[in-house]
SEDRENDREN-874021 format. One line per field, with one value per residue (C-alpha): residue in one letter; z, y, x. Coordinates in pm, 1 decimal. Each point is the difference from the previous one (the first is absolute). Example, Ala and Ser with C-alpha at 12.3 -4.5 7.8 and 13.67 -1.06 7.14 Angstrom:
2
rest	A|S
up	780.0|-66.0
north	-450.0|344.0
east	1230.0|137.0
This chain:
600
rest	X|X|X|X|X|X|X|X|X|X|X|X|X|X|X|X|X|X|X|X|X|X|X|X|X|X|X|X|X|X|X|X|X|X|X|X|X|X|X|X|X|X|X|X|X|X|X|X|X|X|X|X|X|X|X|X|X|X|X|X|X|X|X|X|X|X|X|X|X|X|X|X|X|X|X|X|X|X|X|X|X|X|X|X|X|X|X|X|X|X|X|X|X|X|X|X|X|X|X|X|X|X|X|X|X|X|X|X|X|X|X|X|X|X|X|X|X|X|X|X|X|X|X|X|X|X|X|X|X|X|X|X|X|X|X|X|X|X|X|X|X|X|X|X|X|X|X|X|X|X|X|X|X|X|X|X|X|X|X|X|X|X|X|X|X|X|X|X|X|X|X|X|X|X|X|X|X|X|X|X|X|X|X|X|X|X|X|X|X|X|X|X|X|X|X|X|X|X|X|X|X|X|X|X|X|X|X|X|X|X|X|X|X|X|X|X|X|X|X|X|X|X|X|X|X|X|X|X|X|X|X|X|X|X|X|X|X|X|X|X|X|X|X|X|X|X|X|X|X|X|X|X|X|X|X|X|X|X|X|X|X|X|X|X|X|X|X|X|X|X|X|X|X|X|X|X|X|X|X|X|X|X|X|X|X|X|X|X|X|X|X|X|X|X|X|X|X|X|X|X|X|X|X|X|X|X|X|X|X|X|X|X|X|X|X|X|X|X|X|X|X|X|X|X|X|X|X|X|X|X|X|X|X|X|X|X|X|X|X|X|X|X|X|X|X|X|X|X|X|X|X|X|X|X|X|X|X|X|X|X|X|X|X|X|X|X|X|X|X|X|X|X|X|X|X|X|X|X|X|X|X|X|X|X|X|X|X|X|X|X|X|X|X|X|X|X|X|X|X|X|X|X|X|X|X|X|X|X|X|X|X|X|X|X|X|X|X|X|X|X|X|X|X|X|X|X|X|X|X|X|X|X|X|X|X|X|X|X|X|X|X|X|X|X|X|X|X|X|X|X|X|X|X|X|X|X|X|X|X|X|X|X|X|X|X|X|X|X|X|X|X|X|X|X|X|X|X|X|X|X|X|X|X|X|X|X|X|X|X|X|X|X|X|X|X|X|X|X|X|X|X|X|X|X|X|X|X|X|X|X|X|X|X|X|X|X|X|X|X|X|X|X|X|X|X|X|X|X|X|X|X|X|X|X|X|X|X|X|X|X|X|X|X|X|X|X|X|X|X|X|X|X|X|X|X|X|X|X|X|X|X|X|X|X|X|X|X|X|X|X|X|X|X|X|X|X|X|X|X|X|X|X|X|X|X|X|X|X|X|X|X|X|X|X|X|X|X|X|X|X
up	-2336.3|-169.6|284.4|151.9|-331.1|58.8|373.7|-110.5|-288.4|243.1|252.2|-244.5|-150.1|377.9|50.5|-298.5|149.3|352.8|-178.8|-205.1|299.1|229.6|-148.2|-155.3|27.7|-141.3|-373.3|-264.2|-286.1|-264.1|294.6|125.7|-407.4|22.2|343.9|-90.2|-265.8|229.2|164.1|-435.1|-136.7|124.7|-345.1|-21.9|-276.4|164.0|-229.9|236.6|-20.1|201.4|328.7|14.4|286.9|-148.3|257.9|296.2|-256.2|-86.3|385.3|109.6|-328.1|183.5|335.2|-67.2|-250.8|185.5|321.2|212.0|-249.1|-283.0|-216.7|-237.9|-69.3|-320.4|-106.5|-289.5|274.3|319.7|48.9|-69.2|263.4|226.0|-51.6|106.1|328.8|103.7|-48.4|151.3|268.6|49.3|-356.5|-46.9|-278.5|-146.6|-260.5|-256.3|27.4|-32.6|335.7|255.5|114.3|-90.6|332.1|-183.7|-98.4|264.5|-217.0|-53.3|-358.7|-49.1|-76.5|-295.4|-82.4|93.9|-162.3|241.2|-190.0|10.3|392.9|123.0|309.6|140.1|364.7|-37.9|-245.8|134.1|-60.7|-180.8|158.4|321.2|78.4|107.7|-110.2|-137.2|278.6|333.8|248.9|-295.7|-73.2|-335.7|-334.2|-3.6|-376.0|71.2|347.4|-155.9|-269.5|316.1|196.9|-306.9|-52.8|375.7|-93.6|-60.8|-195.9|-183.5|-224.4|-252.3|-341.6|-307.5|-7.1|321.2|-29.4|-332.7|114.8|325.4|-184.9|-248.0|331.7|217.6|14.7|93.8|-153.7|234.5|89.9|-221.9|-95.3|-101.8|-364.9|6.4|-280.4|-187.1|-364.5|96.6|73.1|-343.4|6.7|326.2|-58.9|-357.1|161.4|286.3|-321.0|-208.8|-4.6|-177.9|-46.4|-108.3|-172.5|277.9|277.1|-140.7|-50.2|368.8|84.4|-223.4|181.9|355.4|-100.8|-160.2|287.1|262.2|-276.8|-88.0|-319.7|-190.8|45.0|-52.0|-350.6|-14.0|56.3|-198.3|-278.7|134.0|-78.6|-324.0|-155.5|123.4|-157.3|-324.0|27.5|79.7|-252.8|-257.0|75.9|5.0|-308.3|97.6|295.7|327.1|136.5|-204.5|97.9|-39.4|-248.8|125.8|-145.3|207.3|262.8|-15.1|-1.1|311.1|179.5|-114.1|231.9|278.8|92.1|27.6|285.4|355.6|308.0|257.2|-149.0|13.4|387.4|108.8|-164.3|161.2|318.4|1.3|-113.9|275.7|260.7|-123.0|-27.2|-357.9|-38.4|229.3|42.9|113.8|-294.8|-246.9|79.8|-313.4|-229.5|257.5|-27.2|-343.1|-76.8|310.4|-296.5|-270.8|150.5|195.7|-316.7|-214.6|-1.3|-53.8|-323.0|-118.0|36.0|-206.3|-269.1|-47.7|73.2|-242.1|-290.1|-261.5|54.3|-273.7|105.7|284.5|-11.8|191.4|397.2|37.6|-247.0|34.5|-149.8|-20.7|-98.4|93.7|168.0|155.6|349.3|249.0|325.4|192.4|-256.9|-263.9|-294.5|-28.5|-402.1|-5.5|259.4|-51.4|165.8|68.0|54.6|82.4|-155.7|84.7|354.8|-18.0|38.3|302.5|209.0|4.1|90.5|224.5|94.5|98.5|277.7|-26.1|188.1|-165.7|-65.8|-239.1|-0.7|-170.6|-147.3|-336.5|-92.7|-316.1|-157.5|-137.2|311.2|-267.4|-130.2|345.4|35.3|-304.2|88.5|358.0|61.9|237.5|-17.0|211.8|71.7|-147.7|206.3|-163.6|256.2|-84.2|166.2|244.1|-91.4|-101.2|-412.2|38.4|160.9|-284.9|-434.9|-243.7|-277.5|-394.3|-111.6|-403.7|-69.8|109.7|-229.8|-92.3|211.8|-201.3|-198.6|-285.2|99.6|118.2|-209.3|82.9|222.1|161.3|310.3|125.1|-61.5|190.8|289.2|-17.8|-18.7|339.5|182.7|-126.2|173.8|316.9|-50.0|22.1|245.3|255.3|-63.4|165.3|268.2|-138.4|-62.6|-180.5|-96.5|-380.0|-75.4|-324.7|-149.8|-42.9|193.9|-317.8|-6.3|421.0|-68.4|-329.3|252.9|254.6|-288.2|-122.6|387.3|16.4|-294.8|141.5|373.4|102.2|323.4|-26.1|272.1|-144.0|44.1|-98.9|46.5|332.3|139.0|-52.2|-104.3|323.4|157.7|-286.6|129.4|333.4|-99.3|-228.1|234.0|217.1|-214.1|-248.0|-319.9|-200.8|-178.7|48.5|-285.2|-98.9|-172.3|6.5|152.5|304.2|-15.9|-150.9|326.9|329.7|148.7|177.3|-101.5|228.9|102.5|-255.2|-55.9|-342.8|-190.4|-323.3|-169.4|-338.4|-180.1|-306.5|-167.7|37.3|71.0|-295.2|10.1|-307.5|-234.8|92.1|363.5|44.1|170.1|-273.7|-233.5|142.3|115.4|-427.7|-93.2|285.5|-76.6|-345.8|36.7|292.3|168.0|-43.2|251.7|267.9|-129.5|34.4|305.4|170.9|-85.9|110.8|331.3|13.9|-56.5|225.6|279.1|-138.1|22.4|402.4|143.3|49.4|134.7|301.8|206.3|-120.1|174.2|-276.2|-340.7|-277.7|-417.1|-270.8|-328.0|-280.7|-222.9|-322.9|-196.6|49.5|344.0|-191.8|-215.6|447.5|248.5|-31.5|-72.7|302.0|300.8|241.3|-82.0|284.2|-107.6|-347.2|63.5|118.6|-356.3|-270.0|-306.2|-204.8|114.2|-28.3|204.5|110.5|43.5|220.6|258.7|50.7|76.7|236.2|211.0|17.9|164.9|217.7|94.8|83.5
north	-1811.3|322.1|165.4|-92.3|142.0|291.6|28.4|-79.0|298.7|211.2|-9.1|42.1|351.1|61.6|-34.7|251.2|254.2|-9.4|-5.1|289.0|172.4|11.1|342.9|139.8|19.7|-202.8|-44.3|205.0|-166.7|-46.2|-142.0|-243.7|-89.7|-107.2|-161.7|-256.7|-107.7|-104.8|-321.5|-153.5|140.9|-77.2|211.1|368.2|234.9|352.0|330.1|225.8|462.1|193.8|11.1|-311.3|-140.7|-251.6|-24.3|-88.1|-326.2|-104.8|23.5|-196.7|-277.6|-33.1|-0.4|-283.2|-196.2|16.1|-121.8|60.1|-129.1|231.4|278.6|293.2|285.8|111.0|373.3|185.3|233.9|72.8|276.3|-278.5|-167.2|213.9|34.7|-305.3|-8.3|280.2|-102.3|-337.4|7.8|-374.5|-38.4|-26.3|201.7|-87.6|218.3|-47.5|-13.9|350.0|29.5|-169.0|101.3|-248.4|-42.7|-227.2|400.3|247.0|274.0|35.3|-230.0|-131.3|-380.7|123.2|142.2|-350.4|-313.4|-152.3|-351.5|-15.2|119.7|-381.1|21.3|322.2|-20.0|126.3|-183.8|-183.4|-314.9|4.7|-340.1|40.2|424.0|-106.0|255.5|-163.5|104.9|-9.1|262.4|314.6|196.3|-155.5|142.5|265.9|-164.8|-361.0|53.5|176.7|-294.6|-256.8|165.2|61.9|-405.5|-42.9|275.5|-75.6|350.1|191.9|282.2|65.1|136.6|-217.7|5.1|-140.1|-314.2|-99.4|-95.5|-132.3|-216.0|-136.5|-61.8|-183.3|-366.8|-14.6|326.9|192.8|-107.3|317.5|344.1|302.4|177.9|373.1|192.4|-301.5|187.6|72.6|-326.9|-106.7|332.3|-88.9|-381.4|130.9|251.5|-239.8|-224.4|279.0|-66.2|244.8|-108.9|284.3|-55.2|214.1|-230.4|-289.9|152.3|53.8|-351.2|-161.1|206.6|-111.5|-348.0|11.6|174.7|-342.5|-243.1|-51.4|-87.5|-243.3|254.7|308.0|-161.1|-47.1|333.5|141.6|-245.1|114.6|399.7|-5.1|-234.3|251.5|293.8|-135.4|-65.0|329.8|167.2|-171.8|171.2|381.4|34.2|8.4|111.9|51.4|-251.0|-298.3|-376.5|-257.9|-299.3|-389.4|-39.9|242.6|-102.2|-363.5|158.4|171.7|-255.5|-260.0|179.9|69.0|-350.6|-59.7|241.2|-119.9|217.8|-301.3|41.0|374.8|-14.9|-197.5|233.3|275.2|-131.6|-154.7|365.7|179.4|-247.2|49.2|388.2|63.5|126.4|216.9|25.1|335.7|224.1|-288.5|0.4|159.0|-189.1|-305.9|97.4|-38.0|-256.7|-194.6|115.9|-104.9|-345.1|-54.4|106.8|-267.2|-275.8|281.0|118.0|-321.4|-78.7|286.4|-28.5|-369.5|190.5|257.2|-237.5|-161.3|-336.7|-230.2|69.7|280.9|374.4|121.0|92.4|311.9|198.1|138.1|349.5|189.4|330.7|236.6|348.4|224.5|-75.7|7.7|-254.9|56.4|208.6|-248.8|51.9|-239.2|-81.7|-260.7|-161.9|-326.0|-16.8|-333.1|57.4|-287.5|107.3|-287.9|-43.1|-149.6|-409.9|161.9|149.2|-308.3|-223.1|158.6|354.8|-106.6|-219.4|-194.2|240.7|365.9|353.7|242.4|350.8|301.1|301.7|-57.6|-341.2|56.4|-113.7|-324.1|-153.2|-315.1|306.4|54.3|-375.5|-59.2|257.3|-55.3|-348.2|52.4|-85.1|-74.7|61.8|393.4|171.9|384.7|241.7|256.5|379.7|169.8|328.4|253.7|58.1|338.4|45.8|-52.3|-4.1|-152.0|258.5|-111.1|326.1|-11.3|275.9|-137.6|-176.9|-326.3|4.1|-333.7|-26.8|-39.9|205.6|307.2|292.4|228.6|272.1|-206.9|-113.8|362.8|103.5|-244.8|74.2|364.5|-119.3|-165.1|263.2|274.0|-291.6|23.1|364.0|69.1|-342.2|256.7|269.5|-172.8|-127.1|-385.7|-114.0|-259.1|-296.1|-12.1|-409.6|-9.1|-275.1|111.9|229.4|198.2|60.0|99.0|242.6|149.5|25.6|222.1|214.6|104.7|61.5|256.8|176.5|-53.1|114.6|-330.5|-134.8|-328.7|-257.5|-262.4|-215.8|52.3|-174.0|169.9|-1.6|-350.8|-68.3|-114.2|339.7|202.5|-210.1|104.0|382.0|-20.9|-127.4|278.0|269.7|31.8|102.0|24.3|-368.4|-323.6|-95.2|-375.5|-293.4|-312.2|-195.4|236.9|117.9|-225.7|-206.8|-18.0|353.8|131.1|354.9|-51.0|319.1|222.7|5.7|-33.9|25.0|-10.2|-295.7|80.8|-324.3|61.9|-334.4|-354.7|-167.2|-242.9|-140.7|143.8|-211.2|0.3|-127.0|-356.5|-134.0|104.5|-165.5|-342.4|45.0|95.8|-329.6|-252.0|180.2|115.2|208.6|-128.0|188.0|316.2|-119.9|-46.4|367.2|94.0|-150.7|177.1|339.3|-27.7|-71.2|285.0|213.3|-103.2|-38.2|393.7|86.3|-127.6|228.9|222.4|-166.3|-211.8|20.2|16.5|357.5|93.8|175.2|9.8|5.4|-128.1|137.8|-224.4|248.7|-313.0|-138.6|-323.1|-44.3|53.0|-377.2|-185.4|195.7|-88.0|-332.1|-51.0|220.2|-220.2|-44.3|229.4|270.2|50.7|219.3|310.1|-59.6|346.8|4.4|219.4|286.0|278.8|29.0|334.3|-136.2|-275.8|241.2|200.3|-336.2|-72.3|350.7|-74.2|-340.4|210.1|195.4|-197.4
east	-8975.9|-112.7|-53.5|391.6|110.5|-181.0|107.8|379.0|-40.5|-154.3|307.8|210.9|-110.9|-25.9|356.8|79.2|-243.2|152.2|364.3|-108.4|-178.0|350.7|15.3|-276.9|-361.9|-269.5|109.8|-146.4|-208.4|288.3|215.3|-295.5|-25.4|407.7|-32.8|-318.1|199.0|335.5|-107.1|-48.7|311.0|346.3|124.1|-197.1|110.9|-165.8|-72.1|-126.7|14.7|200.2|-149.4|-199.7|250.0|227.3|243.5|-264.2|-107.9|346.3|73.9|-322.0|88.8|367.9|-107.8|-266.8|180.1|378.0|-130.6|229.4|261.5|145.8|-145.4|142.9|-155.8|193.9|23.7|227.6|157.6|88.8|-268.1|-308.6|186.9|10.0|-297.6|-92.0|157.0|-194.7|-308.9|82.4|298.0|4.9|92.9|403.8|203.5|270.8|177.6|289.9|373.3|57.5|-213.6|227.1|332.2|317.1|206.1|265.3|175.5|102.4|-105.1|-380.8|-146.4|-324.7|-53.6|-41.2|362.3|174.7|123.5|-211.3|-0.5|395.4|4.6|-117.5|209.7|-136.2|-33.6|-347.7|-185.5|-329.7|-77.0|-355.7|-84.9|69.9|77.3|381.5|249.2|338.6|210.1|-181.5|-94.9|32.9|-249.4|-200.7|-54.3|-264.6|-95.7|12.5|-156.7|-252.7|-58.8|11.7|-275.8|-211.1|-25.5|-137.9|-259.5|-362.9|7.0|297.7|-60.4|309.9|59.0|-38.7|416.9|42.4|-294.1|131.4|332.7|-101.4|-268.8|256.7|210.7|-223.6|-23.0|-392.6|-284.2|-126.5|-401.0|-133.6|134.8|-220.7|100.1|-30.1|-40.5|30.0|27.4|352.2|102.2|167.8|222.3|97.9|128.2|147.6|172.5|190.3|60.6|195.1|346.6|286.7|303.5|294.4|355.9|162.9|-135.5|118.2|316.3|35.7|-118.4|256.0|250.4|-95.1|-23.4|362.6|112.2|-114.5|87.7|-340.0|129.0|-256.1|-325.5|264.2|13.3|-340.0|-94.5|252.3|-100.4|-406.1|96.4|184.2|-307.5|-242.3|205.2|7.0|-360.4|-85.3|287.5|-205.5|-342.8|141.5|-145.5|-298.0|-226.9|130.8|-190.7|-49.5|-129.9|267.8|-22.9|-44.5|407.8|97.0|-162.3|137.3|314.7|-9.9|-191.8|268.3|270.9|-214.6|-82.1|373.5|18.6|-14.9|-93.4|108.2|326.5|31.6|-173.5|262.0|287.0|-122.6|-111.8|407.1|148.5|-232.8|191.8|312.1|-55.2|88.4|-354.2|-114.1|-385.3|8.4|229.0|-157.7|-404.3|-108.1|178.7|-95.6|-339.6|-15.3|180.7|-264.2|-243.7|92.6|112.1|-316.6|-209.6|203.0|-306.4|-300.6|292.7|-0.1|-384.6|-51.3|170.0|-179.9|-335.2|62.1|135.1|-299.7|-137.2|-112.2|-318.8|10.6|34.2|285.4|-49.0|255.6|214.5|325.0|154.2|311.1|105.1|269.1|93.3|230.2|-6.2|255.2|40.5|285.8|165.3|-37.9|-197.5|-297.9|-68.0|-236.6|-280.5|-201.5|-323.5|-170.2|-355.9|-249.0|-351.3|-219.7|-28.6|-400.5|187.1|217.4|-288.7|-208.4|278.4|223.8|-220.0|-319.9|-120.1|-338.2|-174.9|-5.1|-149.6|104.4|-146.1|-18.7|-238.4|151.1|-42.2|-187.8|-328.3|163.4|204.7|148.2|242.4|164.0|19.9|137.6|325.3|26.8|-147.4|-215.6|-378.2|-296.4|-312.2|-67.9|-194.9|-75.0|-177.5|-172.7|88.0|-205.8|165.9|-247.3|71.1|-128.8|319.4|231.9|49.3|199.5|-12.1|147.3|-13.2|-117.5|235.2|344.0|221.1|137.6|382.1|46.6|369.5|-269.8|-293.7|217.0|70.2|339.8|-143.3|-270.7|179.7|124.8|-366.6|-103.6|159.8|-82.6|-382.4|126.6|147.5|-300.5|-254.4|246.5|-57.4|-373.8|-1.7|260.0|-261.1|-286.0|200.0|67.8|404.2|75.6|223.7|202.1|85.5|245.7|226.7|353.4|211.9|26.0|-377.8|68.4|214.2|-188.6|-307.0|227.8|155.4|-361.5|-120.5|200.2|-86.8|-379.9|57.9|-76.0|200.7|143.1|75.9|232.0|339.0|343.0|357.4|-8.0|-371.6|-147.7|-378.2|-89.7|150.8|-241.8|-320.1|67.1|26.6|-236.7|-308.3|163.2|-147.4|325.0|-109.5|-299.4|95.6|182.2|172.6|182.6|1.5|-232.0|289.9|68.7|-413.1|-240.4|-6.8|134.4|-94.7|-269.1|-157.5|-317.4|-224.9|11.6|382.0|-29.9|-337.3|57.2|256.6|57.6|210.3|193.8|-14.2|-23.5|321.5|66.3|336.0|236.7|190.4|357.6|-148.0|125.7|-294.2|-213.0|182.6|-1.8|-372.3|-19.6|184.5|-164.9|-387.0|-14.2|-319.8|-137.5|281.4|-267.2|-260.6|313.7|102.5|-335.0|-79.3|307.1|-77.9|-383.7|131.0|250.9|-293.6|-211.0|280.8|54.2|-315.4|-66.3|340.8|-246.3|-284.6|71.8|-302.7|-417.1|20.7|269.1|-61.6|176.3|27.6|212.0|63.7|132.1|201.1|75.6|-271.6|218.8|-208.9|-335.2|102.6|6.8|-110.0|-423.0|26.4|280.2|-151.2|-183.8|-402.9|-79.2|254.9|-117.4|-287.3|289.3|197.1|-135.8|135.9|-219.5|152.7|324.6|260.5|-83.6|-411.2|167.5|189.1|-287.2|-247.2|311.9|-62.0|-351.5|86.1|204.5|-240.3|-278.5
């Protein structure tokens, strides 16, 4: 009996290797270590460094676990997708709405830029259950094509947008999906979960509906916008951006459930036939009113999420505030935004399948954190790296300030930088360019205003040359540094090959005060909201610090320029990183070590 076990075990790991093997070699160590454990876990949680060859396991885990049935391999973009596809051809891709032309127009819109949900008689529309387009014999939807395929796939790749809705939309799971740089996956849902709603579109809406005797929800709406203006008159006082109270939100939630979208689908579908709106000269305002309506249920689900139980802390939060804005000529005073915050109850039930593998090289030393915000758990495997550590540092320089709000004294932030640019400086001298991570776009453009003064050529964005555009001319041999913020920087480029040496970071990226998110985390954690602060910021430095190193053949240092990263960064590097972390040292002691890594 022991010995059929064995036999049955045996096969099985024998079915991930030749999987796995389809495109690569024999696996290396770290990937055998992954691949043993396969055939016991149906649920892997996977930290493993740049360059230890993710995608190959994830592909193998599909490809044995689907069966011939269907599998997602989930990344944040459409470049991880990509790719994807290229290192396996068989696998499908499927991208987002904004990918696929509409044909319902004569002039050229992505699926994106239509009121899609109101359009239900479009000649083109596919039939997800059997790949039938509405009217016969015309050619189908790129988009829903796309989405009908994708379910007779054994393998899709997409982009975390374009699973979540198709997940919440499918009757049945798929047989297993594959996580990709899992640490961004609560951004990701909270982000398709972020609602705002603005007086001047609800202005418009009651309008239209007036206009097709839509006149209950007209009144609703109407009734829906004047509530939320008061609300919002009543916190000008104080912060621009301030969390609403559980009377308010009663208030507003109150109206909303009175609003209908069957009834307004069926005005609209009537005024479209009768030609008294015309899809064409109205698809904006279509378009968002398709929005709004077809958003009405996730509205109302938040506000209940985000109100206090008896005995629960609330599950989203909601804000308003106010500006200057103009749509359509029409000045645009005050926004609501509806933002779900605790998606963890919403992965496991609807998100993940029984069978599933989430990955990435910034996981953390204590995987119950990630689980906690996103919901996703498993069995934590944590490889070590086979990258050489004389190839890179982590310097804390002992000399560098504290950029705190607390710790920081007035002039220490522009000297800062300085210290920055004079370490891009000597690092130019000997031949090594380097990478500049900040915060704020104020701290961006302070960094390109002192460059000048040092003769040091930057490489960065603008309103006219985007921050992909500056990578690209940048790894082209533009400049003598790459300079941007954690959001467009800290992850998601590639600076492989000596392209940038030397990373200097600013300062950790705490949230401030006036940020809504902070505040609810503040109210729903007390303190424990630090180790989720603290959490996020150690893996923002490490994503920072691998731009640069891509490959075990790469080299490449980072300097930590606040004393804020001296209170983390030990404690959270990975076991077998901690040996390349000096902090004894100065700044200046620290570029020169970095040219004799350079060098060897």
């Amino acid at each position: 009996m022991q010995h059929q076990k064995h036999q049955s075990e045996k096969k099985t790991l024998d079915l991930f290797l030749a999987n796995f093997k389809q495109a690569h070699d024999e696996p290396r160590p770290n990937q055998l270590l992954v691949l043993q454990k396969m055939p016991d876990s149906n649920k892997m949680l996977v930290q493993a460094p740049t360059g230890t060859g993710k995608t190959s396991l994830g592909y193998a885990f599909l490809k044995t676990n689907a069966a011939g049935k269907n599998g997602f391999f989930v990344c944040p973009n459409k470049t991880l997708v990509d790719n994807v596809v290229t290192l396996y051809p068989q696998v499908s891709a499927v991208y987002g709405r904004n990918e696929y032309d509409c044909l319902y127009y004569v002039d050229s819109y992505k699926a994106d830029q239509v009121p899609c949900g109101l359009l239900k008689e479009c000649p083109h529309r596919v039939n997800l259950e059997t790949g039938e387009t509405y009217e016969q014999g015309v050619k189908p939807c790129p988009y829903f094509q796309a989405k009908y395929l994708s379910r007779k796939s054994e393998i899709v790749a997409c982009t975390t947008h374009y699973y979540f809705y198709e997940a919440l939309g499918r009757k049945e799971m798929p047989e297993a999906i594959v996580i990709d740089e899992v640490h961004k996956w609560a951004n990701s849902i909270r982000s398709m979960l972020h609602y705002n709603i603005t007086d001047t579109s609800l202005e418009q809406f009651w309008e239209l509906l007036c206009s097709i005797e839509c006149r209950t929800e007209a009144k609703h709406i109407r009734d829906f916008s004047d509530t939320m203006i008061r609300i919002l008159r009543n916190y000008e006082s104080g912060s621009r951006t301030q969390l609403l109270q559980d009377d308010d939100l009663r208030e507003l939630l109150k109206i909303l459930l009175k609003i209908k979208r069957e009834r307004i689908d069926e005005k609209i579908k009537k005024a479209i036939k009768e030609k008294r709106v015309n899809p064409v000269s109205d698809r904006e305002l279509l378009k968002a009113l398709d929005e709004f309506t077809g958003a009405l249920y996730r509205y109302v689900k938040s506000l209940e999420f985000a109100l206090e139980g008896k005995e629960k802390k609330p599950l989203s939060y909601v804000f308003g505030f106010w500006n200057s804005e103009k749509v359509d000529d029409r000045k645009s005073q005050y926004i609501l935004t509806i933002k779900s915050y605790a998606i963890a109850g919403l992965t496991r039930t609807k998100l993940l399948p029984e069978k599933y593998m989430a990955m990435s090289a910034t996981i953390g030393r204590d995987p119950s954190i990630l689980s906690r915000d996103t919901g996703i758990d498993g069995d934590f495997v944590d490889l070590e790296s086979d990258f050489p550590l004389s190839h890179t540092k982590i310097f804390m320089p002992k000399d560098v300030p504290d950029l705190s709000i607390k710790g920081m004294s007035r002039n220490d932030k522009n000297r800062t930088i300085r210290k920055m640019l004079r370490g891009v400086s000597i690092g130019k001298q000997n031949g090594i360019r380097s990478l500049i991570i900040v915060v704020s776009d104020e701290e961006r453009n302070q960094c390109i205003k002192f460059a000048a003064e040092e003769g040091v050529v930057v490489t960065s964005y603008n309103e006219n040359f985007s921050a992909r555009e500056a990578v690209r001319k940048f790894r082209e041999g533009h400049g003598d540094v790459l300079i941007g913020t954690e959001a467009q920087y800290g992850e998601g480029i590639d600076l492989p090959d000596g392209a940038a040496g030397f990373t200097f970071y600013l300062r950790p990226g705490y949230p401030g005060p006036a940020d809504p998110q902070a505040q609810f985390e503040e109210k729903r954690f007390g303190n424990m909201r630090w180790a989720l602060w603290t959490w996020r910021v150690i893996t923002k430095m490490l994503q920072a610090r691998g731009r640069t190193i891509r490959s075990v053949n790469d080299k490449g240092c980072i300097f930590l320029m606040s004393q804020q990263f001296r209170r983390f960064t030990f404690g959270g590097l990975p076991k077998w990183l901690q040996s390349a972390y000096k902090s004894e040292i100065t700044f200046d002691q620290a570029v020169q070590e970095g040219i004799k890594l350079f060098k060897k």
